[in-house]
C-alpha positions in Angstrom: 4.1 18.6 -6.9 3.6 15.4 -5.1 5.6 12.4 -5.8 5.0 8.8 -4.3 7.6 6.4 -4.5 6.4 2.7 -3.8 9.1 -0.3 -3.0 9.4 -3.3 -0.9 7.6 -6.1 -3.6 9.4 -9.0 -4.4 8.5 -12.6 -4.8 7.7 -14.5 -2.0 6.5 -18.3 -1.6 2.9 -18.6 0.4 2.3 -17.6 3.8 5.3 -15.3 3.7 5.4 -11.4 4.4 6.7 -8.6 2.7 6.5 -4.6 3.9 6.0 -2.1 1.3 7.1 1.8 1.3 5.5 4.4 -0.2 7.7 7.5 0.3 6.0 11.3 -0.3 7.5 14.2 -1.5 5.3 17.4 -1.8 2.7 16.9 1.4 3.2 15.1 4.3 1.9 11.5 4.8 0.3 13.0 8.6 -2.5 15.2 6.3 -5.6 14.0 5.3 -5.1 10.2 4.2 -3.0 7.9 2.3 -3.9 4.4 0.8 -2.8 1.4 -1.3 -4.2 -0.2 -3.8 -3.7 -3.2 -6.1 -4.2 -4.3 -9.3 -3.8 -8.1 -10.4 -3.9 -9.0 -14.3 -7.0 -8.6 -15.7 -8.8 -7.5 -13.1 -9.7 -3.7 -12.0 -7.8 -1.5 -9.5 -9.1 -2.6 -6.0 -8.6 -0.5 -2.3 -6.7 -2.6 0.0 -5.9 -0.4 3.0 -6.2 3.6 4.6 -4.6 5.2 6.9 -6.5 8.9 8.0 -4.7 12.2 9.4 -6.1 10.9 12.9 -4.5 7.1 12.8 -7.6 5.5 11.4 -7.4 2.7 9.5 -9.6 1.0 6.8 -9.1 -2.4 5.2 -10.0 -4.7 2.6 -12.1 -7.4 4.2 -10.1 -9.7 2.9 -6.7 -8.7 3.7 -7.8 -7.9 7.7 -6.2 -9.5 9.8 -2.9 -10.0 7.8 -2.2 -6.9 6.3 -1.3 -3.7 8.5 -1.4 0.0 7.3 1.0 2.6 9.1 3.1 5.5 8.8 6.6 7.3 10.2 6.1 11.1 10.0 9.8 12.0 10.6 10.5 10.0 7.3 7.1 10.7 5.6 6.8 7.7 4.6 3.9 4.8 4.6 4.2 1.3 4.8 2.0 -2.1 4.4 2.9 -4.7 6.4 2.0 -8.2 4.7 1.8 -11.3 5.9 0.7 -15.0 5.7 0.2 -14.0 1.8 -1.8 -16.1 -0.6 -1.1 -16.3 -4.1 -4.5 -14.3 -5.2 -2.7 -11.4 -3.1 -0.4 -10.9 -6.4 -0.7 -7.8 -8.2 0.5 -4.7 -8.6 0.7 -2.4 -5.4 0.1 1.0 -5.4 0.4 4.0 -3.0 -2.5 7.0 -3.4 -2.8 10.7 -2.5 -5.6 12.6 -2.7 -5.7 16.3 -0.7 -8.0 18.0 -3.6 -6.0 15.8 -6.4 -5.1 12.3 -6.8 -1.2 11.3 -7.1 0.0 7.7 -7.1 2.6 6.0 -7.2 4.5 4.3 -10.0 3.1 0.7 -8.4 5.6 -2.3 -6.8 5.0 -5.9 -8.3 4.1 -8.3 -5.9 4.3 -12.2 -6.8 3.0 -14.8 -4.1 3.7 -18.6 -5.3 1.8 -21.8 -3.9 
């Protein structure tokens, strides 16, 4: 069973940064790939950034640049790097799994004010 545990979010003013964690239990975070997504109100689940088994990484074009996807093996765990956030960068974060079926995480809130 794989289990993804997301923290880090907060509320932060314009232009800050935060980092957020996903930590895995039940595969490693080496295999295949991991992602995040978000999800503001009213609005659909969107793909912000990948990271593959080989180091890879995929963005959102409108999060290159200031976001940053990366992972620590020995503590299996992924992290996005945020910074210089903008206020339409609020949502709901969420860490993804998918080696055959799809896990995620149980989301972080992530509040940018102007």
């Amino acid at each position: 069973q794989v289990q993804l545990v997301e923290s880090g979010g907060g509320l932060v003013q314009a232009g800050g940064s935060l980092r957020l964690s996903c930590a895995a239990s039940g595969r490693t975070v080496s295999s295949g790939a991991m992602s995040w997504f978000r999800q503001a109100p009213g609005k659909e689940r969107e793909f912000v950034a990948r990271i593959l088994w080989s180091g890879s990484t995929a963005y959102l074009d409108s999060v290159k640049g200031r976001f940053t996807i990366s992972r620590d093996n020995a503590k299996n765990t992924v992290y996005l790097q945020m910074n210089n956030l903008k206020p339409e960068d609020t949502a709901i974060y969420y860490c993804y799994s998918n080696l055959g079926t799809a896990y995620w995480g149980q989301g972080t809130q992530v509040t940018v004010s102007s």
